[in-house]
KOLVORO-880423 format. One record per atom (N, C-alpha, C): residue in one letter; x, y, z. Coordinates in steps of 0.02 Angstrom, whole numbers, plus 32768, in hexadecimal, padded with zeros to 4 digits. Atoms other than C-alpha are relative to their C-alpha. Layout:
N
AXYZ;...
***
This chain:
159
X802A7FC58000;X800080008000;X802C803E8000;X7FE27FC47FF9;X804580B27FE2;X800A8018803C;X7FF17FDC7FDA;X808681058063;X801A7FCC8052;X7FE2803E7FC1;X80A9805980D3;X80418014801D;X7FB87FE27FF4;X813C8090813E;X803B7FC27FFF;X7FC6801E8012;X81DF804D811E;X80087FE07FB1;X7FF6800D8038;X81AB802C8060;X7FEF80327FD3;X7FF77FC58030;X81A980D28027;X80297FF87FC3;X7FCB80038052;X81E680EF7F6C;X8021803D7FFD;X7FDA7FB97FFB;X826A81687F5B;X801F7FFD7FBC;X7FFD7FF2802D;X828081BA7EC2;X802380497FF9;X7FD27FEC7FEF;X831682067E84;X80587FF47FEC;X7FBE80168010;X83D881F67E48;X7FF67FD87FD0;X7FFE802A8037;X842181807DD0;X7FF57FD18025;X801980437FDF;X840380E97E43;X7FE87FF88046;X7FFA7FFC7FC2;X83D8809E7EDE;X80287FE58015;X7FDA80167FD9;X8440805C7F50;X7FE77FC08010;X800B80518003;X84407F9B7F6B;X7FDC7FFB803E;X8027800A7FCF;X83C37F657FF6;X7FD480348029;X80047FD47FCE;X83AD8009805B;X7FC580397FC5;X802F7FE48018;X834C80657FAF;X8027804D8002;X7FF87FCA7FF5;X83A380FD7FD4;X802A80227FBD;X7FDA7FEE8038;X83F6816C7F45;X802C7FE87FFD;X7FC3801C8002;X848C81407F0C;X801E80287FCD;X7FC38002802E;X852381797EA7;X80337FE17FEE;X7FB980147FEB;X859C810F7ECA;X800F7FCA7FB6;X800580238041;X85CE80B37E17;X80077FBA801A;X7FD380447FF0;X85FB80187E6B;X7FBC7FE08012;X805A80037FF2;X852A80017EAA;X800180127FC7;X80177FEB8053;X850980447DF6;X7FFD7FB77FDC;X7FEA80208010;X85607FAD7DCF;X7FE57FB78016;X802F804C7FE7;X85087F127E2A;X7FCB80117FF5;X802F7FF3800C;X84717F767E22;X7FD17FE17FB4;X801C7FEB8046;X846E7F6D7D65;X80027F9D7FFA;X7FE980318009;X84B67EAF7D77;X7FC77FDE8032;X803380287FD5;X841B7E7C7DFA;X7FB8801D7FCA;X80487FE18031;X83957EDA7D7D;X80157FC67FCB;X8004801B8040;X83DE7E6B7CE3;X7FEE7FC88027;X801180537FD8;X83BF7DC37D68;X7FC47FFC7FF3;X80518003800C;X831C7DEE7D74;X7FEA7FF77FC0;X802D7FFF8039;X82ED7E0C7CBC;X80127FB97FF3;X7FF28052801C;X83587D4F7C9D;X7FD77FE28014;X8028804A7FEB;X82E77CF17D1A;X7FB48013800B;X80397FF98003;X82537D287CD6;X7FED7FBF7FC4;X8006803A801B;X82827C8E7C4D;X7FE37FD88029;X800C801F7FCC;X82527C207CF0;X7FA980047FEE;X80537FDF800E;X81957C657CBD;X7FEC7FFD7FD6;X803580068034;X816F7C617C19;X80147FBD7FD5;X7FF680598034;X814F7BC87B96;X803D80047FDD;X7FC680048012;X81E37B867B57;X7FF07FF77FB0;X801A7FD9803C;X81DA7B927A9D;X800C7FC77FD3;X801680368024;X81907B167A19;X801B801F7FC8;X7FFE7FF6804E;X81A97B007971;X7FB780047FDE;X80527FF0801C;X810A7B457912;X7FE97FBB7FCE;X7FFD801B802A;X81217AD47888;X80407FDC7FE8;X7FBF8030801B;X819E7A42784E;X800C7FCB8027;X7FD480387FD9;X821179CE78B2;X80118027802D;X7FC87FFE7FD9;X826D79E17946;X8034800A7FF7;X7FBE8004800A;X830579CD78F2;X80167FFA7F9B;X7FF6800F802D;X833479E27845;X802E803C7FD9;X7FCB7FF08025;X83967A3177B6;X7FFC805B7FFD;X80037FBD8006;X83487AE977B4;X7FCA80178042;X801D7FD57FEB;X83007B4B782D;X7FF3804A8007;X801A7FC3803A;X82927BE17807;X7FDF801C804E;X7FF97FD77FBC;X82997C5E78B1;X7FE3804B7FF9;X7FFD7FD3800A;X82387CF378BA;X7FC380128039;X80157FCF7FC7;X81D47D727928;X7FD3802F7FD3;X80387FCB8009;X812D7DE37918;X7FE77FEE7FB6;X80287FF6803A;X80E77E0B785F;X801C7FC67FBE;X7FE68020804F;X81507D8C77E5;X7FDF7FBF8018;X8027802A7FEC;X80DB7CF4784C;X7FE27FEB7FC2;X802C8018802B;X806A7CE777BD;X803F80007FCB;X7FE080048022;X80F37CFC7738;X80307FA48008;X7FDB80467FFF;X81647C66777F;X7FD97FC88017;X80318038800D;X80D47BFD77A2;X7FEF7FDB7FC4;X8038801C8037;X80887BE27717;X80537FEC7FC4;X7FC18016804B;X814E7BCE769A;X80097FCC803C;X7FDB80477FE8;X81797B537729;X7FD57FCA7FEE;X8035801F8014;X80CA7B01770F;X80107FE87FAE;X8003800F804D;X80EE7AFC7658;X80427FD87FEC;X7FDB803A800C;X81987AAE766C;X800B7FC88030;X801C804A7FD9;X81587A2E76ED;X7FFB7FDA7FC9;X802C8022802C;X80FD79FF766C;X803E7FC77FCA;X7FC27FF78023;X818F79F175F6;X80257FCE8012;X7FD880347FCF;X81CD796F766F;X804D80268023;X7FC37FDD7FED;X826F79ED769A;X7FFC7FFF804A;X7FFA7FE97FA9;X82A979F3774F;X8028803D800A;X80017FC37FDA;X82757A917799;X7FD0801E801A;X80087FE37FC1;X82367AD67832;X8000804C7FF5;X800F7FC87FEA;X81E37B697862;X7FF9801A804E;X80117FDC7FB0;X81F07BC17924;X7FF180517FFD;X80167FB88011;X81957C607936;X800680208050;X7FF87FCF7FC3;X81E27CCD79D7;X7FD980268015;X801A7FC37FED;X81727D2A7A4A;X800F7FFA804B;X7FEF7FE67FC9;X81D07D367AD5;X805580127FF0;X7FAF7FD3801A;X827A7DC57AAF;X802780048033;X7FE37FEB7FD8;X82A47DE87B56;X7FF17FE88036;X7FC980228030;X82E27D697B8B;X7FE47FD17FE9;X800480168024;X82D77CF77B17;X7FF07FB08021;X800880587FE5;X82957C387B34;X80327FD28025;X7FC080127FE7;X82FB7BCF7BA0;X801C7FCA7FD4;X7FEA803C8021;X82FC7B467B2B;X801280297FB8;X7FDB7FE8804A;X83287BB57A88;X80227FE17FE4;X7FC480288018;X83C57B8B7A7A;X80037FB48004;X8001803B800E;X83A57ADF7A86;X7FEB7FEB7FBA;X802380018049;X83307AEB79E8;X803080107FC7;X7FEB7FD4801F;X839C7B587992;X804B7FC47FEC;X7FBE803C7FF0;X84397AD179A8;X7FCF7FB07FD7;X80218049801A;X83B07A417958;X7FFE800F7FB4;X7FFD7FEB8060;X83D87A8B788F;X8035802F7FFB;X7FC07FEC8036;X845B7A987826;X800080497FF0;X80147FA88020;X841D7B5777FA;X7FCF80148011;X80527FBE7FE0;X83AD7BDC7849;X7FFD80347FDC;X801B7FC08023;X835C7C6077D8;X7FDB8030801B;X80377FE57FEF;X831A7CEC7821;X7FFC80467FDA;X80477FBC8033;X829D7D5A77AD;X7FF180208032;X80157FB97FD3;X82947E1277ED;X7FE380327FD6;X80237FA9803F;X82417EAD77AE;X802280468027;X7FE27FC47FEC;X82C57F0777F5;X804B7FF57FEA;X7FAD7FF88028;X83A17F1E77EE;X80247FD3800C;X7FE080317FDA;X83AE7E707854;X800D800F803B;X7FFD80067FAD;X83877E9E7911;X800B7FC88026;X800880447FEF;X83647DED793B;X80317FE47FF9;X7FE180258021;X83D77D9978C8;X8049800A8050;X7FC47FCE7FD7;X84667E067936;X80087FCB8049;X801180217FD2;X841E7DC279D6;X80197FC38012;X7FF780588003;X84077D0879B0;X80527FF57FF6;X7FB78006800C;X84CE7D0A796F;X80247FFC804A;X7FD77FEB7FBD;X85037D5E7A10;X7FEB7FD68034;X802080237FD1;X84957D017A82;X80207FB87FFC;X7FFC80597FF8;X84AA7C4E7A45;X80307FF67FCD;X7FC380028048;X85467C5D79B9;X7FEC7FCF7FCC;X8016801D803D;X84DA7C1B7930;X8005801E7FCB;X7FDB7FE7804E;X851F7C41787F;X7F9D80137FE2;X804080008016;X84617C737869;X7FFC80307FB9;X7FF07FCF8045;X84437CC577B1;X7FB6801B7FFC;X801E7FD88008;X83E27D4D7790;X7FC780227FDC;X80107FF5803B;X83567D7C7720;X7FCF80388014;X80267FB97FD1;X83217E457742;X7FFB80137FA8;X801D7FE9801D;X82AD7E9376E5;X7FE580648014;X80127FC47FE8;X82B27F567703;X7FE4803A7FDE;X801F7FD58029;X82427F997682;X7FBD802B8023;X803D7FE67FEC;X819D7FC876F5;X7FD27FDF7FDE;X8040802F8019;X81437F3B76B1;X80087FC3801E;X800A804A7FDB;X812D7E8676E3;X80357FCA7FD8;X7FE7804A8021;X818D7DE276C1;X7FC07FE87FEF;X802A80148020;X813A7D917645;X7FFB7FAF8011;X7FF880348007;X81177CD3764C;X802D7FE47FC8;X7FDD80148047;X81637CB57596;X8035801F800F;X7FA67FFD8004;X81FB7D1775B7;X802E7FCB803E;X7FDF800E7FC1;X82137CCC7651;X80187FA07FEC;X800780548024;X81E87C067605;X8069800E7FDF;X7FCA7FE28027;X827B7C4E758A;X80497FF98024;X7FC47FE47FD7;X82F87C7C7608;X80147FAF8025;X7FEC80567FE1;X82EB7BC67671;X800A7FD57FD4;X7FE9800B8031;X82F27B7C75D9;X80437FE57FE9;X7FB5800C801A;X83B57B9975CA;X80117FD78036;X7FE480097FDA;X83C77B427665;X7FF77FC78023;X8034804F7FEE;X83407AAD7681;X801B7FDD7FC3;
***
Protein backbone atom coordinates (compact mmCIF):
# COMPACT_ATOMS: atom_id res chain seq x y z
CA UNK A 1 0.00 0.00 0.00
CA UNK A 2 1.38 3.56 -0.59
CA UNK A 3 2.68 5.22 1.98
CA UNK A 4 3.38 1.77 4.22
CA UNK A 5 6.31 2.89 6.37
CA UNK A 6 9.58 1.54 5.71
CA UNK A 7 8.55 0.89 1.93
CA UNK A 8 8.51 4.19 0.78
CA UNK A 9 9.71 4.79 -2.97
CA UNK A 10 12.36 7.19 -3.29
CA UNK A 11 12.81 8.84 -6.35
CA UNK A 12 15.81 10.37 -7.60
CA UNK A 13 19.68 10.03 -8.81
CA UNK A 14 21.13 7.69 -11.21
CA UNK A 15 20.54 4.67 -8.89
CA UNK A 16 19.67 3.16 -5.80
CA UNK A 17 21.75 1.85 -3.51
CA UNK A 18 21.77 -2.02 -2.98
CA UNK A 19 19.26 -3.11 -0.21
CA UNK A 20 18.82 0.19 1.83
CA UNK A 21 16.88 2.02 -1.62
CA UNK A 22 18.61 5.06 -0.88
CA UNK A 23 20.28 7.28 -3.75
CA UNK A 24 23.29 6.40 -4.89
CA UNK A 25 26.29 7.54 -6.91
CA UNK A 26 28.71 5.43 -6.21
CA UNK A 27 29.73 3.58 -9.79
CA UNK A 28 30.61 0.47 -8.10
CA UNK A 29 26.44 0.03 -6.84
CA UNK A 30 25.79 1.36 -10.45
CA UNK A 31 27.51 -1.66 -11.22
CA UNK A 32 25.76 -4.76 -9.40
CA UNK A 33 22.74 -2.75 -9.55
CA UNK A 34 22.69 -2.94 -13.34
CA UNK A 35 24.12 -6.73 -12.99
CA UNK A 36 21.02 -7.76 -10.36
CA UNK A 37 18.35 -5.89 -12.86
CA UNK A 38 19.79 -8.10 -15.94
CA UNK A 39 19.18 -11.45 -13.29
CA UNK A 40 15.93 -10.60 -13.04
CA UNK A 41 14.97 -10.00 -16.73
CA UNK A 42 17.12 -13.77 -17.34
CA UNK A 43 14.87 -15.65 -14.84
CA UNK A 44 11.91 -14.57 -16.21
CA UNK A 45 12.83 -17.63 -18.93
CA UNK A 46 11.89 -19.85 -15.68
CA UNK A 47 8.11 -18.45 -16.70
CA UNK A 48 7.34 -18.53 -19.99
CA UNK A 49 6.69 -21.60 -22.59
CA UNK A 50 9.65 -22.92 -23.87
CA UNK A 51 9.49 -22.68 -27.58
CA UNK A 52 7.99 -25.17 -30.23
CA UNK A 53 8.50 -25.60 -33.57
CA UNK A 54 5.32 -24.22 -35.48
CA UNK A 55 5.79 -26.49 -38.25
CA UNK A 56 8.29 -29.40 -39.39
CA UNK A 57 10.57 -31.73 -37.40
CA UNK A 58 12.42 -31.35 -34.43
CA UNK A 59 15.46 -31.74 -36.12
CA UNK A 60 16.40 -31.33 -39.58
CA UNK A 61 18.37 -29.74 -42.44
CA UNK A 62 16.80 -26.06 -42.49
CA UNK A 63 15.36 -24.11 -40.06
CA UNK A 64 13.17 -21.09 -40.83
CA UNK A 65 13.31 -18.60 -37.43
CA UNK A 66 11.36 -15.62 -37.23
CA UNK A 67 9.35 -13.07 -35.04
CA UNK A 68 6.01 -10.81 -35.36
CA UNK A 69 4.63 -10.02 -39.05
CA UNK A 70 6.73 -12.55 -41.51
CA UNK A 71 4.38 -15.60 -39.43
CA UNK A 72 2.13 -15.85 -42.31
CA UNK A 73 4.85 -15.44 -44.97
CA UNK A 74 7.11 -18.43 -43.54
CA UNK A 75 4.24 -20.53 -42.83
CA UNK A 76 2.72 -21.09 -45.62
CA UNK A 77 6.67 -21.47 -48.11
CA UNK A 78 7.54 -23.94 -45.26
CA UNK A 79 4.04 -25.59 -45.79
CA UNK A 80 4.76 -25.69 -49.43
CA UNK A 81 8.16 -27.24 -49.04
CA UNK A 82 6.88 -29.81 -46.46
CA UNK A 83 5.05 -30.74 -49.04
CA UNK A 84 7.98 -31.02 -51.40
CA UNK A 85 9.22 -33.63 -48.99
CA UNK A 86 12.47 -31.10 -48.13
CA UNK A 87 13.62 -30.97 -44.50
CA UNK A 88 12.59 -27.83 -43.01
CA UNK A 89 11.32 -26.43 -39.96
CA UNK A 90 9.65 -23.50 -39.00
CA UNK A 91 9.93 -21.74 -35.11
CA UNK A 92 8.10 -18.56 -34.76
CA UNK A 93 9.65 -16.38 -31.54
CA UNK A 94 7.41 -14.51 -29.24
CA UNK A 95 9.27 -14.27 -26.46
CA UNK A 96 12.67 -11.42 -27.22
CA UNK A 97 13.53 -10.73 -23.88
CA UNK A 98 14.77 -13.25 -22.81
CA UNK A 99 14.54 -15.55 -25.14
CA UNK A 100 13.22 -19.37 -24.57
CA UNK A 101 15.26 -21.47 -22.40
CA UNK A 102 15.28 -24.21 -24.74
CA UNK A 103 16.16 -21.99 -28.00
CA UNK A 104 19.31 -22.82 -28.28
CA UNK A 105 18.66 -26.25 -28.03
CA UNK A 106 16.32 -26.02 -31.21
CA UNK A 107 18.48 -23.84 -32.92
CA UNK A 108 21.61 -26.54 -32.49
CA UNK A 109 18.88 -29.43 -34.08
CA UNK A 110 19.69 -27.93 -38.09
CA UNK A 111 22.30 -27.68 -40.21
CA UNK A 112 21.06 -23.86 -41.08
CA UNK A 113 18.83 -21.21 -39.49
CA UNK A 114 17.20 -18.56 -41.77
CA UNK A 115 15.88 -15.76 -40.30
CA UNK A 116 13.39 -13.56 -42.62
CA UNK A 117 13.19 -9.88 -41.35
CA UNK A 118 11.55 -6.77 -42.60
CA UNK A 119 14.18 -4.97 -41.19
CA UNK A 120 18.58 -4.51 -41.31
CA UNK A 121 18.85 -8.00 -39.28
CA UNK A 122 18.06 -7.09 -35.49
CA UNK A 123 17.35 -10.63 -34.66
CA UNK A 124 19.66 -12.29 -36.96
CA UNK A 125 22.52 -10.12 -34.75
CA UNK A 126 21.08 -11.49 -31.56
CA UNK A 127 20.61 -15.21 -32.32
CA UNK A 128 24.60 -15.16 -33.62
CA UNK A 129 25.66 -13.48 -30.41
CA UNK A 130 23.46 -15.33 -28.11
CA UNK A 131 23.87 -18.92 -29.34
CA UNK A 132 27.00 -18.63 -32.14
CA UNK A 133 24.83 -19.94 -34.88
CA UNK A 134 26.22 -19.18 -38.42
CA UNK A 135 22.42 -18.17 -38.87
CA UNK A 136 21.82 -16.53 -42.55
CA UNK A 137 19.87 -13.83 -43.20
CA UNK A 138 17.08 -12.89 -45.45
CA UNK A 139 16.02 -8.87 -44.77
CA UNK A 140 13.71 -7.30 -46.61
CA UNK A 141 13.79 -3.41 -46.02
CA UNK A 142 11.56 -2.05 -48.61
CA UNK A 143 8.27 -1.12 -46.29
CA UNK A 144 6.47 -3.94 -47.66
CA UNK A 145 6.02 -7.56 -46.65
CA UNK A 146 7.95 -10.85 -47.34
CA UNK A 147 6.28 -12.46 -49.83
CA UNK A 148 5.58 -16.27 -49.69
CA UNK A 149 7.09 -16.86 -53.31
CA UNK A 150 10.15 -14.90 -52.66
CA UNK A 151 10.63 -16.40 -49.59
CA UNK A 152 9.76 -20.36 -51.10
CA UNK A 153 12.69 -18.92 -53.55
CA UNK A 154 15.20 -18.00 -51.04
CA UNK A 155 14.95 -21.65 -48.94
CA UNK A 156 15.08 -23.12 -51.98
CA UNK A 157 18.99 -22.54 -52.28
CA UNK A 158 19.35 -24.28 -49.17
CA UNK A 159 16.64 -27.26 -48.62
Amino acid sequence: MPGTPGLEHRIGGLEKENITGNVSYDPENHQLMVKIRQEKVDKIADYIPEQKIDNGLAKGKVLVLGWGSTYGAIKTAVAELLAEGHSVAHAHLRYLRPFPKNLGDILKNFETVIIPEINNGQLIKIIRDVYFVNAIGYNKIMGIPITKTELVEELRKYV
